[in-house]
N, C-alpha and C positions, 0 to 999 in steps of 0.2 A: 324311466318309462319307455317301455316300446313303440315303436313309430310302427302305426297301424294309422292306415287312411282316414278314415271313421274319425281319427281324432287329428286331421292334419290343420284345425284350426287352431287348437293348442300349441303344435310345433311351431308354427308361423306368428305365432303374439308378439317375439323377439322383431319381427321385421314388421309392424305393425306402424308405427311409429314414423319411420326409415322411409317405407311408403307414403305416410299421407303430407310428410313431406316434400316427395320429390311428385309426385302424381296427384297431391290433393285427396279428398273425400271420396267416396264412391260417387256419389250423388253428380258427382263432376264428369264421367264417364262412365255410368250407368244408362242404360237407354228404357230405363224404367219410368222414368220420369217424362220423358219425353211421349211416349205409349198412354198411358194415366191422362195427359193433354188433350192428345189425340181424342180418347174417350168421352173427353168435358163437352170440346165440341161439335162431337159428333150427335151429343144431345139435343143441339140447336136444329135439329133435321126434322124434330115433330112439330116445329114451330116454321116451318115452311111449309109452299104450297105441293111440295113433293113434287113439281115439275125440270127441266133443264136448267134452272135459274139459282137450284137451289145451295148452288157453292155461294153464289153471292151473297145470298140472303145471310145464311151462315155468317161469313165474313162481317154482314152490317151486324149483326147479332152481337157479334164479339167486339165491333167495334163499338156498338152502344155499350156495353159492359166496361169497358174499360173506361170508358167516360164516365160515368156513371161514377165508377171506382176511385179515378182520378180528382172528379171533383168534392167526393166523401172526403177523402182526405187530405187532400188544400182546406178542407172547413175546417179539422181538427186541427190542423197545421195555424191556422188564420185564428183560430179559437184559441188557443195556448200562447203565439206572438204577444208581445206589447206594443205592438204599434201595427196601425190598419194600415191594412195592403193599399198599392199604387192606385189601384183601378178603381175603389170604392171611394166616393166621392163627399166633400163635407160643407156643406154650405156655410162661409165665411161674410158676413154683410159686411160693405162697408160702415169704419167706426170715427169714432171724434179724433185727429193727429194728438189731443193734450194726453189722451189713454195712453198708458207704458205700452202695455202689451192685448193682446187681445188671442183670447180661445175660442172654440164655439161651447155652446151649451147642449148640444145634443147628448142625447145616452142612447145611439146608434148602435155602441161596442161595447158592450159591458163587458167586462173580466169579476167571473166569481170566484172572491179571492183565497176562501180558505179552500175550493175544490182546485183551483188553479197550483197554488202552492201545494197540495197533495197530489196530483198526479206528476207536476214538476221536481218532486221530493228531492232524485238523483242530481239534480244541477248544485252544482257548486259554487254559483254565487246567491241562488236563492234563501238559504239559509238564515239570511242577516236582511231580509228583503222587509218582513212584518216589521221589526223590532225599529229597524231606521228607519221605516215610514212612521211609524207611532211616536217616536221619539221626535221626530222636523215637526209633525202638524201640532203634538202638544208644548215645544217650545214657540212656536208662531203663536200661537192660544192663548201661554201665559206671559208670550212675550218674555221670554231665557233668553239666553246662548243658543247659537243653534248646536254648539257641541254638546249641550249640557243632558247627560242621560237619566232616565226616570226609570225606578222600578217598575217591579210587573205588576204592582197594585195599581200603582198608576199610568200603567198601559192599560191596564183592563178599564179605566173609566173612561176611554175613545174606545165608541166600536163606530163603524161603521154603516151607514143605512142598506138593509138589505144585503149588505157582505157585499159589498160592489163596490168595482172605481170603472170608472169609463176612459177609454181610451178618445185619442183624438190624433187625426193626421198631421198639421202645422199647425203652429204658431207665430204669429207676428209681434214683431218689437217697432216702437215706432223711438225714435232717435232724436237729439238734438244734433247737428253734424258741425263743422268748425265756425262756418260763416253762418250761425243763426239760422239757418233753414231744418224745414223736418223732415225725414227721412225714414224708411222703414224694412227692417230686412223679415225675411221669413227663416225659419227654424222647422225643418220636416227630417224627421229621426232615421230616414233611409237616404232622405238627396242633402240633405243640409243639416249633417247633424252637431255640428261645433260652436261651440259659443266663447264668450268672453264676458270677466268680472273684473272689480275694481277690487285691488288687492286690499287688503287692510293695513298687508307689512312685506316688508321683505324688499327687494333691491330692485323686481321686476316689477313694475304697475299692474303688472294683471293677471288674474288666473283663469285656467281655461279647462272645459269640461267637454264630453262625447255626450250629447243626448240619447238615452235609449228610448226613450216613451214619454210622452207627454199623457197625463193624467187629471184629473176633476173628479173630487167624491164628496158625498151628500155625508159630514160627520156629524157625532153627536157625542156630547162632551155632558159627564156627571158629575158634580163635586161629588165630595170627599164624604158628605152627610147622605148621598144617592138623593138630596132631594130638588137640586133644578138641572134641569137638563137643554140644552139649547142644543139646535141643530144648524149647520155652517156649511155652505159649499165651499170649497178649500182647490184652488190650483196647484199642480207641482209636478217638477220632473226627474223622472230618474235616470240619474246622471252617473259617468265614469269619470273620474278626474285625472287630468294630464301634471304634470310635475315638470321644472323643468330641469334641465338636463346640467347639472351644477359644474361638471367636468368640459360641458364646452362654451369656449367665449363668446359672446354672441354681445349686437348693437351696434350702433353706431361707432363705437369705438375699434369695435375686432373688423368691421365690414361683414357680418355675417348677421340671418335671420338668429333668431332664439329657436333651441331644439326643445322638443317637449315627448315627454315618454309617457306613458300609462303608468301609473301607479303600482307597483308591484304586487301589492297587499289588497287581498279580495275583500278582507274586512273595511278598511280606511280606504280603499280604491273606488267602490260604490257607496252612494248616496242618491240623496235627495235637494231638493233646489227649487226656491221660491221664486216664480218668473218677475217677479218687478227686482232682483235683483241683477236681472241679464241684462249687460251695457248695450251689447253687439252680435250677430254673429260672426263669427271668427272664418278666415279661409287659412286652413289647415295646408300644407301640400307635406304629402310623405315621402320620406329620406330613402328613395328606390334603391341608392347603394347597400344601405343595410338588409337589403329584403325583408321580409316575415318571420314572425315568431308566436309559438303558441302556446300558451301560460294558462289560458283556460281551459281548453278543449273546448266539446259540444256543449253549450249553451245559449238560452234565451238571449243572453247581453249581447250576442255577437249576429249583426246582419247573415241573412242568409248567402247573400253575394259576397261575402267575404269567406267564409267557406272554414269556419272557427279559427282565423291567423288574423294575426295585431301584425301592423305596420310596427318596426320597431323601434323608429323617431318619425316623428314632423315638424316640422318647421313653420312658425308662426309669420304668416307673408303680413308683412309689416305697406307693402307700398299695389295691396288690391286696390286701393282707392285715394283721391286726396284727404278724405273726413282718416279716414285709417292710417294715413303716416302722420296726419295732426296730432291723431290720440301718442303715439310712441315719439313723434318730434317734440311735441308740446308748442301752448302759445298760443291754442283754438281757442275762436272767442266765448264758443258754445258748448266749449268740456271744460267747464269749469271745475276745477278739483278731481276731475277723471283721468289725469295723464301726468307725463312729467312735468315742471317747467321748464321754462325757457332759459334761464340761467345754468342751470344745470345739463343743458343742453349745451349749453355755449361754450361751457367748461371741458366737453365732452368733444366737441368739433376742434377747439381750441387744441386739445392733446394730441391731433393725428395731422391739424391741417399746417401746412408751412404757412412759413412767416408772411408772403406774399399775397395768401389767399383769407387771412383774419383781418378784420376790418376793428380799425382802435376806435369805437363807437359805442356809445350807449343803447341802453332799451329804450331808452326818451328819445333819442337821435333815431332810431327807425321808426319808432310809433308816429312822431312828426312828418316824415317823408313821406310814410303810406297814408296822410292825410290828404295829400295832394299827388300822388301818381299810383295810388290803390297798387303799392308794391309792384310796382313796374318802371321803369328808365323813365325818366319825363328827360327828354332832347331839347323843351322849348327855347333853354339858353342858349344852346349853342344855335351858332349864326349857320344858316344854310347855305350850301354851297351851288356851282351855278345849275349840277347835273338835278338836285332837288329842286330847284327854282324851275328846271323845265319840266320835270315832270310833274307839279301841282298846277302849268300852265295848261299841261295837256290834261290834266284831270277835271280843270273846270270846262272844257274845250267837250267831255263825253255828252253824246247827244242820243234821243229816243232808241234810234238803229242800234244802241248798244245796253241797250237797259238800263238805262241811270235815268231816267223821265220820271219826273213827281206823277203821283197815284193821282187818278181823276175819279172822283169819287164826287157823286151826285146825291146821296141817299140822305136819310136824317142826320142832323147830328146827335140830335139827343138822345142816340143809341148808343153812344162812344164811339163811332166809327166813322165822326169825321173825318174830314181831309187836310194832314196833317200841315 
C-alpha cells in the first residue's frame, strides 16, 4: 500500500496500541469533552434572572443538580445493600433480660428478592444466596440438620410472602455472664459485626461468623399434597464463617490469642444462622502484620468501608472482658456447658507453669475457700503488726471534716431510704 495522507489513519494502527498505553484514551486529552460541559451549563442561563448575578445562580443550579444526583444514587446504592445505612434509624423497645435475643418487627427495608438477586446477577457470592436460605428455614421447619440439603421440589414448597425479606440494623443478645448476672451485647453488621457459637466438636469451644445482614421474612410452607399451608415469621442471618487457623498455636498453653481466617470457599464460606443460636458477640482485632487480601472482589458481602479487601487473620481477643476469659478459662457459674472445664484447664496451666507457681490442691480445696474470702486473700489469721494497729487506730479517729460522717437522713423510711 502506498502512504497517501488521506489514509494516514491506516498507517498509524501499528502505533495505536503503544499510545493509549503510554498517553491513555483520547478522551484523556481531548478538550472536546470539556467544550460539550461548558455547553450543559451554559444552559442554566435561561433559568436565571439574566441580571449581574447570573454566574451564581448558574453555580447554585449545578450544585442543586448534583445533589439531586448524588442522592439518586446512594438510594440505588442503599436499595441493593443488605444491611440499612447508619443514619436511618430503628426503633428497638425495651424487652424481658429471660428473651435470647431480640429484633425489631418493622418492614421499614424491604429487599425484593428475586429483582434483587437479578440485578445482582454478576456478584459472585450471590449465586448460592436463594438455595442456602431455603435450605436453613426448611430444616428449622421440619426440624433436620441444618446441613441437611433438599431438592428443588422441595424448595419450591417455601416461597416467600410478597417475594420479600426485611432487612434490620442490630440486634441484641441478652447473656447469662460468669457470676449469674444478665447481660447483653449488640450485633450491627457495619460497627459490630462478629459473633460467637458453641462448637459442637472439634478442640476449640467455639465457632465464629462475620455478620452481613440481619433479616425477618413472612414464610409460607406447602406440603407435599399442596393442601395446608401455614404462614411463619422466621429470623436469620447471613453470615461468613471464620475457620481457625490449624497451622498456628494458640491458648493458654502457646501464650497466644486463636487466629481465625475466612473460609476460603464461597460455597461452604457463606451461610445462614438462626439468632437463638448466638452465645456472644465476639471482639475480633485483625492481624495488621499480615495486611489485606482480596479473594472476592466487588461485592454485596463486603462493607463499603473496607473497600472489597479481607483482613487476612484476626485474632480472637480472649481477655475483652472478665464474662469472656470465663467462657475460654472455664469454671463460670453461669456458662454452664458453654466453655471448657476447669480441669482441663488445670491441666493446661499445669504444662507451662513451674513447680513453684502450681498449687497441690483440689477443686473441693478452692470451692471451700471462696466460700469464705469470695476468692480473695482473707489475712484475718495473721496477727497484725504494730504499723496496722496504728493505722485502724487513726481510721476509727476520721471525723465529718473528712467525709466519713454517718448520712443524716430525716425522710420516710418506708420508702427504702432510711438511715442506715
Amino acid at each position: 500500500m502506498n502512504f497517501l495522507k488521506r489514509r494516514q489513519h491506516l498507517h498509524a494502527l501499528g502505533d495505536y496500541v503503544s499510545s493509549i498505553w503510554r498517553y491513555g484514551p483520547t478522551d484523556g486529552y481531548s478538550t472536546q469533552v470539556g467544550e460539550l460541559e461548558h455547553r450543559r451549563l451554559k444552559k442554566f442561563y435561561s433559568r436565571t434572572n439574566k441580571r449581574n448575578t447570573f454566574a451564581l445562580q448558574i453555580a447554585q443550579h449545578q450544585q442543586r443538580e448534583q445533589i439531586v444526583w448524588k442522592a439518586k444514587n446512594q438510594e440505588k446504592i442503599n436499595m441493593a445493600s443488605v444491611t440499612v445505612p447508619l443514619k436511618d434509624s430503628e426503633r428497638l423497645p425495651p424487652t424481658s433480660p429471660d428473651v435470647h435475643y431480640q429484633m425489631s418487627r418493622s418492614r421499614q427495608h424491604p429487599l425484593h428478592l428475586q429483582k434483587w438477586l437479578f440485578e445482582n446477577c454478576d456478584d459472585p457470592v450471590l449465586p448460592f444466596f436463594l438455595d442456602q436460605l431455603k435450605d436453613h428455614l426448611l430444616s428449622r421447619l421440619h426440624d433436620m440438620p441444618l446441613d441437611h440439603e433438599y431438592s428443588y421440589a422441595e424448595r419450591n414448597q417455601l416461597r416467600f410472602v410478597s417475594d420479600r425479606i426485611y432487612r434490620h440494623k442490630f440486634l441484641r443478645i441478652n447473656y447469662t455472664t460468669y457470676d449469674m448476672q444478665r447481660a447483653q451485647d449488640f450485633v450491627n453488621p457495619l460497627t459490630r459485626p462478629d459473633i460467637m457459637m458453641p462448637s459442637p466438636d472439634g478442640e476449640h469451644p467455639y465457632i465464629y461468623a462475620h455478620v452481613l445482614g440481619l433479616f425477618h421474612a413472612d414464610v409460607s410452607h406447602v406440603d407435599e399434597n399442596r393442601k395446608h399451608c401455614c404462614t411463619k415469621q422466621m429470623d436469620f442471618l447471613w453470615v461468613r464463617w471464620y475457620q481457625l487457623d490449624a497451622t498456628f498455636q494458640s491458648g493458654f498453653e502457646a501464650y497466644r490469642l486463636p487466629r481465625l481466617e475466612f473460609v476460603p470457599d464461597v460455597e461452604s464460606g457463606f451461610g445462614f444462622l438462626d439468632p437463638n443460636h448466638i452465645l456472644r458477640a465476639s471482639h475480633l482485632i485483625p492481624a495488621f502484620a499480615h495486611a489485606h487480601i482480596s479473594t472476592l472482589g466487588k461485592t454485596l458481602a463486603q462493607r463499603e468501608m473496607d473497600n472489597d479487601k479481607d483482613w487476612k487473620y484476626h485474632y480472637a481477643n480472649m481477655f475483652v472482658d472478665r464474662d469472656m476469659f470465663m467462657r475460654y478459662h472455664g469454671g463460670g457459674v453461669g456458662h454452664r456447658g458453654c466453655s471448657t472445664g476447669l480441669g482441663q484447664n488445670r491441666e493446661h496451666a499445669a504444662s507451662y507453669a513451674s513447680e513453684g507457681d502450681v498449687r497441690n490442691t483440689t477443686a473441693e480445696d478452692d470451692v471451700h475457700a471462696e466460700k469464705y474470702d469470695y476468692g480473695y486473700k482473707d489475712d484475718s489469721d495473721e496477727e497484725p503488726t504494730g504499723e496496722e494497729e496504728e493505722e485502724e487506730e487513726d481510721d476509727m479517729e476520721l471525723g465529718p471534716e473528712d467525709g466519713e460522717d454517718g448520712w443524716e437522713f430525716e425522710g420516710p423510711e418506708n420508702d427504702g431510704y432510711g438511715a442506715l
